[in-house]
C-alpha positions in Angstrom: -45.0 10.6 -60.3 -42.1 8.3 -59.0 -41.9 8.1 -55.4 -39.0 9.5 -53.5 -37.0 8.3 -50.9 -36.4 11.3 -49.5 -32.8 9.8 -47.3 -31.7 8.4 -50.8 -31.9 11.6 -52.5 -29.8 13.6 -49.5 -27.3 10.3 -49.6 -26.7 11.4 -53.3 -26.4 14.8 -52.7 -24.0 14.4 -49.7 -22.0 11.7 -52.0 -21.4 14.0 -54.7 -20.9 17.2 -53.0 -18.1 15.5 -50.8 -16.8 13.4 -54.4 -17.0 16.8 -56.6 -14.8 18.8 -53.5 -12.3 15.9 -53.0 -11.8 16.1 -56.7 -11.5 19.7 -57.6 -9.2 19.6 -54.4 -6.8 17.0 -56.0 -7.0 19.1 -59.2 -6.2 22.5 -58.0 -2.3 22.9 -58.6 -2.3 26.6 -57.0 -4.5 29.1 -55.6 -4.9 31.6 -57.9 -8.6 32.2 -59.0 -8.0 30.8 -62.5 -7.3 27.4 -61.1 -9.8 27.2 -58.8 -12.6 27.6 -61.4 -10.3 24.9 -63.8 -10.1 22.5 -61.2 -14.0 23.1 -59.8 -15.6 22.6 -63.5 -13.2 19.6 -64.7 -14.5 18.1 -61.2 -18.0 18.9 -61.4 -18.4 17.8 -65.3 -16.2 14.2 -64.3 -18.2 13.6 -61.3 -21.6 14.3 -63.6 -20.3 11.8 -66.1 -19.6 10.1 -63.3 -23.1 9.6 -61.9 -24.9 9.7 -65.4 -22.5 6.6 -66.2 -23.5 4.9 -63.3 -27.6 5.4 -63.8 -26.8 4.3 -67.5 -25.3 0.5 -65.9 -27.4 -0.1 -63.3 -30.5 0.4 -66.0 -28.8 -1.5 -69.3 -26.5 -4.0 -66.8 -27.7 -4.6 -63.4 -30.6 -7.3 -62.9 -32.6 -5.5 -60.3 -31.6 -2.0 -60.8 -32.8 0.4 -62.6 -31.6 3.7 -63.1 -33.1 6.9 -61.7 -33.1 10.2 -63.4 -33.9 11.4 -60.1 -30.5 9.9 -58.7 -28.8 11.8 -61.5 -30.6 15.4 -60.2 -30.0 14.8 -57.0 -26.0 14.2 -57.9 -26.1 17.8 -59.2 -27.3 19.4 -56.3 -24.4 17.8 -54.8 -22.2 19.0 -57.9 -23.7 22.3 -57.5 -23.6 23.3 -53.7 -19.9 22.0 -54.0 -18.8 25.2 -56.0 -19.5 27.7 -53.1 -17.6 25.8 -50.5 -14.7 24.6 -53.3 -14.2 28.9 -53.8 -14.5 29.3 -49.7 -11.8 27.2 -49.1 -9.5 27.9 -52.2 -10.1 31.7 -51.3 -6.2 33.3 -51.6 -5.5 35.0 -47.7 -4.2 38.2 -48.0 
């Protein structure tokens, strides 16, 4: 088993959590529950891409890097716990 950098991992998660948010933000046109899961998935798939993209260089491209599937969970946690706080925030106020 790989060893983990266990600050790495929560870098990752925090990058991609705050990335995936900023970007469903920017993509949400209004705030009606329709949108917000639109803009939330188109962000969290792009963001994914994104990271998987990234692993893909740094393995085929980068002398000295190698890619980490590990990385690439650790960018869906951040993915992931985005979605809560993306519909907290987008929540309509009566």
């Amino acid at each position: 088993m790989p060893a983990m950098n266990v600050s790495d991992k929560a870098a990752h998660v925090l990058f991609y959590f705050i990335q995936t948010i900023l970007l469903a933000r920017a993509l949400v046109k209004n705030h009606t529950l329709d949108w917000v899961h639109r803009g939330y998935i188109v962000a969290a798939l792009s963001t994914l891409i994104f990271g998987i993209l990234l692993e893909v260089i740094q393995e085929m491209f980068i002398p000295g890097r190698t890619g980490d599937w590990m990385d690439v969970a650790a960018n869906a946690v951040g993915i992931g716990l985005a979605y809560p706080f993306h519909r907290f925030t987008c929540r309509k106020i009566d």
